[in-house]
KERO-755434 format. One record per atom (N, C-alpha, C, O, CB): x, y, z. Coordinates in steps of 0.05 Angstrom, whole numbers, plus 5000, padded with zeros to 4 digits. Glycine has a CB too. Layout:
! residues N
XYZ...
//
This chain:
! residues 533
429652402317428852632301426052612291425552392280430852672277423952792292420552852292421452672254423452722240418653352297419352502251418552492218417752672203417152892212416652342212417752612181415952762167415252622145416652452137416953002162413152682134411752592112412252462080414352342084410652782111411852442062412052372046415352442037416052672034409952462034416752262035419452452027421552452043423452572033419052722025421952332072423152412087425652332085426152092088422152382106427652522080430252462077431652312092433252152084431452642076430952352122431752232152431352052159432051992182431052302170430251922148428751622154430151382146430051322122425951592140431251242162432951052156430950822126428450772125433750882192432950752108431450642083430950392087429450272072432650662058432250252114430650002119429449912148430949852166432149792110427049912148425649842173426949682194428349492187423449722166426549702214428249562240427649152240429248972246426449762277425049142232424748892217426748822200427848612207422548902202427648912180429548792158432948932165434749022151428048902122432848902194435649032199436648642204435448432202435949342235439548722212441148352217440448352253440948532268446148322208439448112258438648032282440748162300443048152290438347712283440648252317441748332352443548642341445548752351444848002372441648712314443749042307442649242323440349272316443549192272443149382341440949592358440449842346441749942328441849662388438949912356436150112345437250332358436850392381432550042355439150492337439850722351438851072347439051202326442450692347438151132363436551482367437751602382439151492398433651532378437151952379437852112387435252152405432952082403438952282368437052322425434552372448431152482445429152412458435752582466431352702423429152752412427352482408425352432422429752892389428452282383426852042379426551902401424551772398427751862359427451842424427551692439424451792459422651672470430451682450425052002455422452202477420152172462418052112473422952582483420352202441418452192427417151922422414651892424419152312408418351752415417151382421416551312433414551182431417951182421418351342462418351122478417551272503415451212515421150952478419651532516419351672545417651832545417151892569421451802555415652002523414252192534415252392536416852452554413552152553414352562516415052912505414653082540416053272545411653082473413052992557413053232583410453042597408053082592412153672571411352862611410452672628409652762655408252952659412352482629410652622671410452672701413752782714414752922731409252352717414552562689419252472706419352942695420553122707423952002656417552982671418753152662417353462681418553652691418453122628415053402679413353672700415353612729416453822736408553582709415853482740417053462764419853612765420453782781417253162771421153532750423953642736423453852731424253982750425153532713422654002715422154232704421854512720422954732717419954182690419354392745418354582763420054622782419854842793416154522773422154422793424354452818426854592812428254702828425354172830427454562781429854662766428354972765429455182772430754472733425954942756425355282746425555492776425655732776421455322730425455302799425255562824427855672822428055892833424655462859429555602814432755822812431856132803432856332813435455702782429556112778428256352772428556562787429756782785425856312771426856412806426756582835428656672846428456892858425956462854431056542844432456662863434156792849435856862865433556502883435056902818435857062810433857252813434857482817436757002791431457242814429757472816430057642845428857842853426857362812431557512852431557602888434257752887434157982895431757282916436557672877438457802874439557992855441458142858439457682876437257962826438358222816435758412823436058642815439258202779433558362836431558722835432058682867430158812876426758762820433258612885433658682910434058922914432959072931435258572920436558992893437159372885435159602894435559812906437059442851432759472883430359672872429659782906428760002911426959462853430559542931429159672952431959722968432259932981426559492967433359572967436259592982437159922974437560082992438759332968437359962951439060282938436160512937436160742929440660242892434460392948432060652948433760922960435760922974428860562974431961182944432461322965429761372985427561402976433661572955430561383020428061433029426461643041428061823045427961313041424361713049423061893051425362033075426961913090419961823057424862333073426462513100424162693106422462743090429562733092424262803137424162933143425263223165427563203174423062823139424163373170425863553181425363523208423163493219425563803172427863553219427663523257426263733272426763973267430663533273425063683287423263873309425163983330427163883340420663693326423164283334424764393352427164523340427164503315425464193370430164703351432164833346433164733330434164873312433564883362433464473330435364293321434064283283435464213263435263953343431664343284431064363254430764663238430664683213428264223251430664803248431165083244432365083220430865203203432965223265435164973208435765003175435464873162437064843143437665033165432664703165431664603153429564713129427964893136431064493169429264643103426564863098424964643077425864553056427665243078421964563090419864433103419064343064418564133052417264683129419364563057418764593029420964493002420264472979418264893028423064443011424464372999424364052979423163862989425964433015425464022959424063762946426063542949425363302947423263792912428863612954430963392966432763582986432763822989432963212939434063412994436063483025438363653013439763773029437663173043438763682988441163772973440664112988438464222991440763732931442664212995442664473007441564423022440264633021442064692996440064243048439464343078441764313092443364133086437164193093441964433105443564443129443864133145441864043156442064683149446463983144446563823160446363823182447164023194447663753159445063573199443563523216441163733223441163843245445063463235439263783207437364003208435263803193433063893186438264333193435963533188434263393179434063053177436162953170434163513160432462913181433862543184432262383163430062473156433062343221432962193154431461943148429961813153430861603163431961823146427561813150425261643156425461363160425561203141423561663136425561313181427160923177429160953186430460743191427860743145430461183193433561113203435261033180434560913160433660853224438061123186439761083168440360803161442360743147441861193174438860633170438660283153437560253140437960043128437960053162435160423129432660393116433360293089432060143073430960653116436960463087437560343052440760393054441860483074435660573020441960313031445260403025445260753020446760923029446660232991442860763003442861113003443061283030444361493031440161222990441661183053441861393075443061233094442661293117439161533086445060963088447060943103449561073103450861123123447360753101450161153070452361213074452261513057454261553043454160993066450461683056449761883041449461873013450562053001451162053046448161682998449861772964446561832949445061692936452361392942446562162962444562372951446762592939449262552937442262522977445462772934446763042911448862912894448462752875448563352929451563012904454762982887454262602887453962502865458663142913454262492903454562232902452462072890452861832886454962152926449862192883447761982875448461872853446761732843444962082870450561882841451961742820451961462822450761282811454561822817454761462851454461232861452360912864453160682867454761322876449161052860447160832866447160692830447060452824443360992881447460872814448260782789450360602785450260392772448860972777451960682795454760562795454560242802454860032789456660712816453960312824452560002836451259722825451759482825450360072849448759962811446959742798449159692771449059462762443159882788450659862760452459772727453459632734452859432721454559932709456159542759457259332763455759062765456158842754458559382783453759142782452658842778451758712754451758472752450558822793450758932728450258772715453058672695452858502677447758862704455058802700457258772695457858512704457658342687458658972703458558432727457858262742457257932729458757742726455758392754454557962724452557812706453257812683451757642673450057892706454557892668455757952641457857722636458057572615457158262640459257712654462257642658462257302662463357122649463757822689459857282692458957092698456856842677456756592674457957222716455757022667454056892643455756652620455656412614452757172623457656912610459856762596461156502609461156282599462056962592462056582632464156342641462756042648463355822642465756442671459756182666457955972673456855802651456255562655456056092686456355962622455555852603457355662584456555482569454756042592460055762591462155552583461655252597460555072586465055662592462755252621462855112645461054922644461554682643462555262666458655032646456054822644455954622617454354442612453055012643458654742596458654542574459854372581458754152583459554612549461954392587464354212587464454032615462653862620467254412584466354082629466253822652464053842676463053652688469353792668463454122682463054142700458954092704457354042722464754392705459054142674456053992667453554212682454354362700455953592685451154222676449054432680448254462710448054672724446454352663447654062721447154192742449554222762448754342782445154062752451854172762454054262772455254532774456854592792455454152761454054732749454754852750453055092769453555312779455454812730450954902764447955022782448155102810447655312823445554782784449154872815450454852847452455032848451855222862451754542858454755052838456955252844455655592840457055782848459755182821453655622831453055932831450355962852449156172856452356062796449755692863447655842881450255842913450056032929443755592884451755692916452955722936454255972931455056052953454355522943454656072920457056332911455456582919456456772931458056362872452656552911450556702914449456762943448556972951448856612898449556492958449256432982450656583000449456673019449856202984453356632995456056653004456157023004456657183022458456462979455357072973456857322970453957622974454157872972458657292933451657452982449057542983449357563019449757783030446357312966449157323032449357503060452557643068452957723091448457263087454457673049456957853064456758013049458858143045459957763068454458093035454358383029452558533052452758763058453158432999450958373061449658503089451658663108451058893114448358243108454158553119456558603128457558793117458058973133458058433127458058833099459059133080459959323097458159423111456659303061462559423101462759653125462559843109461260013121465359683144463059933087463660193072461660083039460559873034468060273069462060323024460460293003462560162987461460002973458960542991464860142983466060042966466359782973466959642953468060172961466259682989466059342993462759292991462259052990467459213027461259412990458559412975458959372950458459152940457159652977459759542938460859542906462259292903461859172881463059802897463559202916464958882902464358762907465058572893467058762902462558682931459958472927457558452913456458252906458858432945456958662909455358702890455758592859454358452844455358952891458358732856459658562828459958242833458958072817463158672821461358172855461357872856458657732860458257492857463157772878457057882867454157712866453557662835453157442824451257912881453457942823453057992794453857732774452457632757454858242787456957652785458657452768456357132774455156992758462857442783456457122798455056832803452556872793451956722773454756732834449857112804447457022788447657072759445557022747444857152797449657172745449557122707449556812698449056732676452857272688450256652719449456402709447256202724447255952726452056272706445856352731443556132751440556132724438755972720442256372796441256402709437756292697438856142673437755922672435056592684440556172655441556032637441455792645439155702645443856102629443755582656444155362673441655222675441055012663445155432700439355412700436455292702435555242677435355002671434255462714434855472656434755352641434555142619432455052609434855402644436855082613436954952591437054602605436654382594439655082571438054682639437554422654434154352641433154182626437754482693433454552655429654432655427754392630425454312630427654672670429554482603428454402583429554252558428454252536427554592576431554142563433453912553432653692556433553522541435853902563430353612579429453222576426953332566425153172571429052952612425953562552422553542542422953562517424853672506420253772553420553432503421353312476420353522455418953712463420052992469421053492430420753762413418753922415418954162419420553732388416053752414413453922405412754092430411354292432410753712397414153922449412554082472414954262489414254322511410753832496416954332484419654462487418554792488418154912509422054382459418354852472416855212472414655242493415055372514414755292439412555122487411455202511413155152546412855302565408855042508414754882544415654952578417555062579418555112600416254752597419055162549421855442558419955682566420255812587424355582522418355722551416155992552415456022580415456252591413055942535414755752597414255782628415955852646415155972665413555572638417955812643420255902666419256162676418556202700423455952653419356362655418456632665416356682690415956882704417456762642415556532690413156512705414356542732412756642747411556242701416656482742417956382768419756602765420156692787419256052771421056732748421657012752420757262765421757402783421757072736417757282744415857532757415057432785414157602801412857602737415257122793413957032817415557192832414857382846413856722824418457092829420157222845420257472860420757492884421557242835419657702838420057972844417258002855417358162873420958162820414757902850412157902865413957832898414258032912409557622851415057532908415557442926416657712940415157832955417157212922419157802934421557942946420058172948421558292963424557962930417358392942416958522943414658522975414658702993416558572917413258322974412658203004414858163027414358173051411357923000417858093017420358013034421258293038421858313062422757783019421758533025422558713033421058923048422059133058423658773017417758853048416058983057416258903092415459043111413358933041417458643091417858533124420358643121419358873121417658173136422458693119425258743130424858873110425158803086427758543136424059183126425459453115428559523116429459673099424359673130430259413134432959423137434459343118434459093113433659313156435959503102437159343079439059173082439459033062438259483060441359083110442858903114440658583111440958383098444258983144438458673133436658503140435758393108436058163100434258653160434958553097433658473073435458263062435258023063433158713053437758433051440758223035440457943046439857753030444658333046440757893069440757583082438057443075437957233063440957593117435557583085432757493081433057393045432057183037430157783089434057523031433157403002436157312989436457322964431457672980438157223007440857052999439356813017439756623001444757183010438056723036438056473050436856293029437856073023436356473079434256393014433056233003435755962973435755722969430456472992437356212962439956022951440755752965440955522955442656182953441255842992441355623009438655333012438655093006441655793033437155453022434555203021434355062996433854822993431555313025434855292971435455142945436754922945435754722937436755262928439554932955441154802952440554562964440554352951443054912957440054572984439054353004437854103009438553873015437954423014435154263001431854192997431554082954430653872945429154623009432254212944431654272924434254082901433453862893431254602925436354142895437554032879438053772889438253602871439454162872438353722905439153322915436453222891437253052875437953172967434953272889432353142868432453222842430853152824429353242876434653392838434553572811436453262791437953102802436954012816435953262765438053002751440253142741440453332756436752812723441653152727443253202707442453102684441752872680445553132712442653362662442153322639441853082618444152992617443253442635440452942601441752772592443352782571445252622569440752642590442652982552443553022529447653222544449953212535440353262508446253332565449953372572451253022575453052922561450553582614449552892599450452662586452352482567454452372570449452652581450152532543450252382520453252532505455052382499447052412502453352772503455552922484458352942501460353052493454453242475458052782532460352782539462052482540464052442553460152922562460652302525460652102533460051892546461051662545461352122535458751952556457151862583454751692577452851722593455952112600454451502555451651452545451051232564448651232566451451362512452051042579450850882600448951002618446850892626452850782616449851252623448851342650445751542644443851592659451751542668446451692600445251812587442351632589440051692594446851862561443751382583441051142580439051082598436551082598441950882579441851012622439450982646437951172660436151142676440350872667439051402651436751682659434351642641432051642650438152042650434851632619432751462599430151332603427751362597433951272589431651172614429450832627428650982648426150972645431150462640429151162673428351282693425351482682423151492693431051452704426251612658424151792657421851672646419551762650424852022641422351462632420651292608418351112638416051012636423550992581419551122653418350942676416851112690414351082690420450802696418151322704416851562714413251652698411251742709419351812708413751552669411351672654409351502642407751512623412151822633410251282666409150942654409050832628407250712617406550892659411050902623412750762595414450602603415050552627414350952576415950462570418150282573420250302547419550312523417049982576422950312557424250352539424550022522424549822537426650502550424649972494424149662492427649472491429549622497422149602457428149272487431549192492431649252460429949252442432748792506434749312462435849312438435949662431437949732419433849112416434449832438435250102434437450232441438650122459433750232441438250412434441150482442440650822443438750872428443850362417442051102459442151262442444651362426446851262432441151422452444551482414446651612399446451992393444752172395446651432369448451972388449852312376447652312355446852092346454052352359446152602342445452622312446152502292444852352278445752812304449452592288450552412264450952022263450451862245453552552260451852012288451051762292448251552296447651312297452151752308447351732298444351542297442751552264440451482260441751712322444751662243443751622223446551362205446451252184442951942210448651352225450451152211450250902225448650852244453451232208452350722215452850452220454750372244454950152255453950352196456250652251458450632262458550492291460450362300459350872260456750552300456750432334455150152336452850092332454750682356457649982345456449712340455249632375455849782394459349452325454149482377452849432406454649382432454549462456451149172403456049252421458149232451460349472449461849472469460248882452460849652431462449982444460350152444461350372438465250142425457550172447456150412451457150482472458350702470453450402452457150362497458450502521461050652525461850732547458550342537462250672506464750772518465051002489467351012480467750492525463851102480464251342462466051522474466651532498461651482455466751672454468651872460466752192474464352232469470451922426468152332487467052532496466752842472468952952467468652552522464652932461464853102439464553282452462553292467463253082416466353512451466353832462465954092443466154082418469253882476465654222452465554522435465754762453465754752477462754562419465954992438467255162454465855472438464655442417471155102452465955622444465255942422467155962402466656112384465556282440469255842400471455842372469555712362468155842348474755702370468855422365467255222345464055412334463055392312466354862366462955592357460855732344462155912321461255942298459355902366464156012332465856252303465956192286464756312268468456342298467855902282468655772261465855722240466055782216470055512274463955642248462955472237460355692212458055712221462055242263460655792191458555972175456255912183454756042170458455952146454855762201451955672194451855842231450356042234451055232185453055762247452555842275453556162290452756292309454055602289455756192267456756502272454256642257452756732275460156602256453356682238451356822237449056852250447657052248450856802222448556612269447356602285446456752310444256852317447956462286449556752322450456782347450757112347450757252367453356592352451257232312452057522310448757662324448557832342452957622270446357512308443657632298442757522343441857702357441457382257443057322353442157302379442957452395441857512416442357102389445557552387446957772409446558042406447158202424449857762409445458132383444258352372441558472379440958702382444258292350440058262381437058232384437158192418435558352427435557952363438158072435438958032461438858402473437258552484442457852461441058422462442058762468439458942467438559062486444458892441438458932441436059112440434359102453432859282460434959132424434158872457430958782480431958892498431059122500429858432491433758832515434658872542434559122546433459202566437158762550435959352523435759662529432859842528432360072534437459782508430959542515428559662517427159612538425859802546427159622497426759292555425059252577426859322602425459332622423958952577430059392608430159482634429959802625430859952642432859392652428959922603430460192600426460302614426160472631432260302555424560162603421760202607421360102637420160252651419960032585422259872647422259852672423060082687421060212695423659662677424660162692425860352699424860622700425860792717427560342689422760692680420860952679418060902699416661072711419961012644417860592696415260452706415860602743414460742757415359992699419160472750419260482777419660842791420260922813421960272784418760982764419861232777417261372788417161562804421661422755415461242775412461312779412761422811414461312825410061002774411161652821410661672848407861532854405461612853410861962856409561222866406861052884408660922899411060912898404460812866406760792916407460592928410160302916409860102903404660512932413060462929414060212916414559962915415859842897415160232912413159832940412559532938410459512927410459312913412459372960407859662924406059592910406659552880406259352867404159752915407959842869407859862843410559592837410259512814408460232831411959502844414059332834412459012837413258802827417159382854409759072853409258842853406358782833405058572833409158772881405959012817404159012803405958922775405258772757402559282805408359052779408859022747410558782744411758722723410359282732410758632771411658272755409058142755409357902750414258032776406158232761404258162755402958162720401758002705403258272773404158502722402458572694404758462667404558502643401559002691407058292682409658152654407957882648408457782626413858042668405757742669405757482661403357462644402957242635405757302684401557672636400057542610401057582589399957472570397557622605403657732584404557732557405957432559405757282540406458002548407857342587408257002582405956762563406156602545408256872614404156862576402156702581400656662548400056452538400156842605400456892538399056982505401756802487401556592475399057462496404456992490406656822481406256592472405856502449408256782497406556462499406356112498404255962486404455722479406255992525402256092483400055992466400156032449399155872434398056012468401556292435401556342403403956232394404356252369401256642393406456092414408656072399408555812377410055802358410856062420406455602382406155322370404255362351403355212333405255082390403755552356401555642323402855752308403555612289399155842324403656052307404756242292409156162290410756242273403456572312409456032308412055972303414156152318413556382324412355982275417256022327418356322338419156512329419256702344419956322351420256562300421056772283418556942275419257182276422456642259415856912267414657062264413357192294412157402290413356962246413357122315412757272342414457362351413557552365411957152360416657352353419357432360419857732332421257912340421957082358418957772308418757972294416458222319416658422334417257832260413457942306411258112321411658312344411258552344409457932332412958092372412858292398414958532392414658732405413658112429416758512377418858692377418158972364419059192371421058562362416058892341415159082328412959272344412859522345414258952305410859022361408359132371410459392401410059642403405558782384412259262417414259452430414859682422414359902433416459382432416459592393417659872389415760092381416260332385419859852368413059992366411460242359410860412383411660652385408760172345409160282405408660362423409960582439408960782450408560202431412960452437415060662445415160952425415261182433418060492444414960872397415161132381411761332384411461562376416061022345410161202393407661322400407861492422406661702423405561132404409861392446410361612467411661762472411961912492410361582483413461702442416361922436414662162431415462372442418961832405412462182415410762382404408962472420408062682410409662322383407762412441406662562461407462672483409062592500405362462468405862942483407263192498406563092525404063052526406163532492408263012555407262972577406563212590408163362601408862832590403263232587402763482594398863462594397863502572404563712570397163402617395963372612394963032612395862862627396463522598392762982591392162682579394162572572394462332574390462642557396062742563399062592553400562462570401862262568400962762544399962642591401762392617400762042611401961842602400162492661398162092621396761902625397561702589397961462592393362022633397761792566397461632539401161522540402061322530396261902506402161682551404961582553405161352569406161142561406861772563404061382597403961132615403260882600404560682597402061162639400960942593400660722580401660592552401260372541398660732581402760792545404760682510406460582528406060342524406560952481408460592548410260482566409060212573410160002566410760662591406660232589406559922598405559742573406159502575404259892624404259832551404259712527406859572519407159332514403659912509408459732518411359742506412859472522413959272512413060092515412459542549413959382563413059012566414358812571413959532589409959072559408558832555409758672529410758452530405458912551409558802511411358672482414358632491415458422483411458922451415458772504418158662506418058472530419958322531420358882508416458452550416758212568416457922546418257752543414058222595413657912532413157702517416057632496416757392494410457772500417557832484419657832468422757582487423657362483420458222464423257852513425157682526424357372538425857202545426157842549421257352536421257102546422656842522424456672523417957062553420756932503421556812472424456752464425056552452420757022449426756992473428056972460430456772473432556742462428457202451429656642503431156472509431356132493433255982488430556492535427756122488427455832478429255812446430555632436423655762475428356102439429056052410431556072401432355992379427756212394433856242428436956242433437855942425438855862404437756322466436955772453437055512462436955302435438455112430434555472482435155382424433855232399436155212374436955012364430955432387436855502369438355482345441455432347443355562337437755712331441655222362445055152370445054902380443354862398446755342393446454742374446954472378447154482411447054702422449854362362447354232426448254122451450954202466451054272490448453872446453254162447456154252458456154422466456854442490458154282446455254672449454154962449452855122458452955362457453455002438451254942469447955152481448355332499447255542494445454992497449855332522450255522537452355672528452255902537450455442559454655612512455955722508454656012494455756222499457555552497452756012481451556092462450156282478450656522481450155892445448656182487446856292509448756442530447656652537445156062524451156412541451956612553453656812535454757002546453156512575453756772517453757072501451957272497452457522498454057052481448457072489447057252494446057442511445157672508446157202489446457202540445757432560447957582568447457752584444657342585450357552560452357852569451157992558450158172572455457922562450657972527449758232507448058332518447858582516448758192481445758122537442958332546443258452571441458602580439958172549446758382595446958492613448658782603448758972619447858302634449758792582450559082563448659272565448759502575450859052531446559132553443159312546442859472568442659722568439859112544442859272591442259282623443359512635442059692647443459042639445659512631447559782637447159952626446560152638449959782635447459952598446260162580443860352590444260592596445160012558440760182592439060292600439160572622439160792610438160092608439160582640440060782657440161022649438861222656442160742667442860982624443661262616441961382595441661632595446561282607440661232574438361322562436261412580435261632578437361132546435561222601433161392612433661682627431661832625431661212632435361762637436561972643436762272624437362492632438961852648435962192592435262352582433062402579432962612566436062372569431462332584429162462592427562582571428362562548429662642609424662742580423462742558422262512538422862272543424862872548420962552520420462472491422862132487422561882486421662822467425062342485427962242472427661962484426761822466431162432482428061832502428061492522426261262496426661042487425161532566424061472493421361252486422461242448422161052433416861452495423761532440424661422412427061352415427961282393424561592388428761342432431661042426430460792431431160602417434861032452428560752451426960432456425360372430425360152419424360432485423960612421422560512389425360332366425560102359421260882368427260602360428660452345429960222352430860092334430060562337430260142378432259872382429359672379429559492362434359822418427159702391424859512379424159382354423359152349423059622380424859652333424659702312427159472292426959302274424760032313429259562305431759422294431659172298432559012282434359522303430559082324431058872337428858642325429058402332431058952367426858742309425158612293426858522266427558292261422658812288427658792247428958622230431258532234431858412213429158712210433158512250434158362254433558022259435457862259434958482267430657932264430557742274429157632249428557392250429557742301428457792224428257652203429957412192429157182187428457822188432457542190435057342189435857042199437756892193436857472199433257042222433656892238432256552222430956592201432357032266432356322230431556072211428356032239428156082263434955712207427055952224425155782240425455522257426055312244423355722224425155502287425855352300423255152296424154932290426755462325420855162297418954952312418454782302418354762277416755012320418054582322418654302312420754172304420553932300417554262296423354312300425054212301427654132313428754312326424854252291428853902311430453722334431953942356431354172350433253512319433453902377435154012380437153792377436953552385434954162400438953902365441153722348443753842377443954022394441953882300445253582369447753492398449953552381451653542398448053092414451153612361453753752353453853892338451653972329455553642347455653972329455854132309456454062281456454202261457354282315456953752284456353622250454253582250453553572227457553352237452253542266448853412264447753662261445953662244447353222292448153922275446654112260447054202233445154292220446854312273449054172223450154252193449054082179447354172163453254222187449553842181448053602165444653632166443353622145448953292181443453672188440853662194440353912176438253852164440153672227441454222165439954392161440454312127438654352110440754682176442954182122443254162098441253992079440354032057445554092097440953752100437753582092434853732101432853592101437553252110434553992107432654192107432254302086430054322076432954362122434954422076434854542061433554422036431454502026436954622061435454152026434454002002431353951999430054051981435853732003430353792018427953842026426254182016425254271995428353782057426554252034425654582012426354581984424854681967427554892022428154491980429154571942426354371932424654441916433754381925426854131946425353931928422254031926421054061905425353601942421354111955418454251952418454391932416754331915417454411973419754581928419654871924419954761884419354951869422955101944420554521871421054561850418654321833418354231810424254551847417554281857414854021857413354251851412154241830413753801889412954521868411054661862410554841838408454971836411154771880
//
């Protein structure tokens, strides 16, 4: 656990010098990184960057949609055969069948494979809700799972093969409704690939430097949808496409996780501290360090007692938790209420603005590949302001700087310069909420113990695959109205995050007695400042 200064409650009261000869020196993984292995070394950039390409490949499977469900250009057939056709018309709705075809041929997409224009364009909706339905469902279970036995990167592995699996037999699809349930079953497996990556790739990096490499992941997201927008520009065919951007799950798997570790801190809270250790000594070596003899790690609460004597450190008991233990507990249910809240709003604001972005008439590999370009300087600003300004006050900021933006283009008439002042209150808008959703994974992650973390985290992201679905039907109203429901959830979604405690710099704590204990010696600490002053 980081020191602190004059006062420090945490600080064991007698120096390791005046401890009884052969007593070991026991820490929690934070202190350990911080002494001995190196807050973000070489063991940790290496780790970080192979775990973060999963990014990618959720990025491949949830905006695949964007080109797979296009609808595509038509035109009218030459000669007799186009005759009830009429040249002028702005969609196919009322021409005369076969008086007109698809540009690309009926592969070009699911829309002009299987007709779902006029009565049916519902359907392409339909589609995209299950999946994030899908991802909703998946998030939760995956987020369990990765606590308990089956551990982060285990669980890593079971959703890229699933993805693997259920990404090229949707290519196969004979009818739209077995479209539709692969689609959903893709949905279920990628809700747990960015979580999982996650908290894999930023669980061995040590406090100070934790924000900035949660903040980076994103980076391999927008890569993504940059990538897949070049991949669908080669395979216009949407079967073709599905396979082209499910193989890469595969090479993942392959190439890529055999080098990936397992967590240590999953590790450590399952029992497992032999193996917690020697991942330890691996990274500490990797960063040309040394762990020294006699250290040990331990749980939070245990590394401030007596209890673990040297010859049973190895065989600790396995400490679990579950979303009852988040319920239960006053300090983490309030928590978990205000992340799932703030989750939701973001999400109804950056896919609801996405979504106006893609309606633009341009080029739509260009424009989809501009705007995972124009998401990464708000990463980029983020991550530099998050170790200054802190995550609760930027996580207010972007939410606020979003939602105005949005209420600025609720009030302009599109008509005129107004077109143009709206576009850009939109990509404004959407800029603050990219920087927001980046934020709000580290600071999810942050405020919940070890047992917990995904558990936690896959609540939040159901809540933001809710938003997800949501979105759609707000933008569909059209007008004005889209940009003031995105203001007020911006708006809300700021004070809401008042409520929230300040993470930086501080531990991530491994149970749920060490976070309780840890905030309660926070707290005191504050009283004591606060009555010095």
């Amino acid at each position: 656990m980081p020191t602190t200064n004059s006062g420090d409650l945490q600080s064991p009261l007698l120096s390791p010098a005046n401890k009884l000869a052969g007593e070991p020196q026991k820490l929690c993984i934070d202190d350990m990184l911080q002494k001995y292995c190196g807050e973000f070394g070489r063991w940790q950039l290496r780790h970080f960057v192979l775990t973060s390409l999963a990014w990618a490949l959720e990025a491949f499977h949830t905006m695949v949609m964007i080109f797979a469900d296009r609808q595509p250009d038509w035109r009218c057939l030459d000669g007799p055969a186009g005759s009830g056709c009429d040249r002028t018309a702005i969609s196919v709705c009322g021409l005369e069948p076969g008086s007109w075809e698809w540009i690309g041929g009926s592969g070009s997409s699911t829309v002009a494979q299987w007709g779902l224009v006029c009565g049916d364009k519902f359907k392409v909706g339909l589609a995209q809700a299950l999946f994030f339905g899908g991802c909703m469902i998946g998030a939760g279970i995956f987020g369990h799972l990765s606590d308990s036995f089956l551990g982060r990167k285990g669980s890593l592995t079971v959703v890229c093969i699933l993805n693997t699996i259920f990404g090229c037999l949707t290519a196969l699809s004979p009818n739209y409704w077995f479209y539709l349930l692969l689609r959903l079953l893709t949905g279920f497996s990628t809700g747990g690939v960015g979580l999982c990556a996650f908290v894999l790739a930023t669980e061995p990096v040590g406090p100070t430097k934790r924000g900035t490499a949660g903040m980076s992941t994103f980076y391999f997201f927008s890569t993504g949808i940059a990538l897949l927008s070049g991949i669908a520009y080669i395979f216009p065919n949407w079967r073709a496409l599905y396979i082209a951007s499910s193989l890469p799950s595969l090479l993942f798997l392959l190439l890529v996780l055999p080098f990936i570790s397992e967590s240590p801190r999953w590790y450590l809270v399952r029992g497992r501290v032999e193996e917690a250790t020697n991942l330890m000594t691996t990274i500490a070596k990797s960063n040309s360090k040394s762990l020294p003899d006699g250290v040990i790690l331990a749980l939070d609460e245990d590394a401030k007692s007596d209890r673990i004597c040297k010859e049973d450190w190895k065989t600790q008991n396995a400490v679990t938790g579950s979303l009852i233990d988040i319920i239960k507990s006053p300090l983490t249910r309030v928590r978990l209420f205000l992340a799932v809240a703030i989750n939701f709003l973001c999400s109804v604001v950056y896919y609801g603005l996405s979504l106006n972005v893609v309606n633009l008439d341009t080029n739509l590999y260009l424009n989809v590949l501009l705007n995972a370009v124009a998401e990464m300087p708000a990463f980029t600003i983020t991550a530099i302001m998050l170790d200054k300004f802190g995550r609760k006050p930027l996580a207010i900021g972007t939410l606020w700087f979003s939602g105005f933006f949005c209420f600025v283009g609720s009030l302009v008439k599109s008509v005129g310069i107004g077109k143009v002042v709206r576009m850009v209150c939109g990509l404004l808008g959407i800029f603050g909420m990219a920087g927001t959703y980046n934020l709000l994974f580290i600071y999810t992650a942050e405020l919940f113990p070890t047992v917990v973390r995904n558990a936690a985290l896959g609540c939040a992201t159901q809540s933001a695959q809710m938003g997800a679905i949501l979105a759609p039907f707000v933008v569909v109203l059209g007008g004005g109205l889209p940009f003031a429901v995105f203001g007020v959830c911006g708006i809300l979604g700021g004070l809401h995050a008042f409520y929230l405690p300040e993470t930086l710099n501080r531990p991530l704590y491994d149970t749920m007695a060490g976070i309780e204990e840890g905030e309660r010696v926070e707290q005191r600490v504050e009283e004591s400042v606060g009555e010095g002053v």
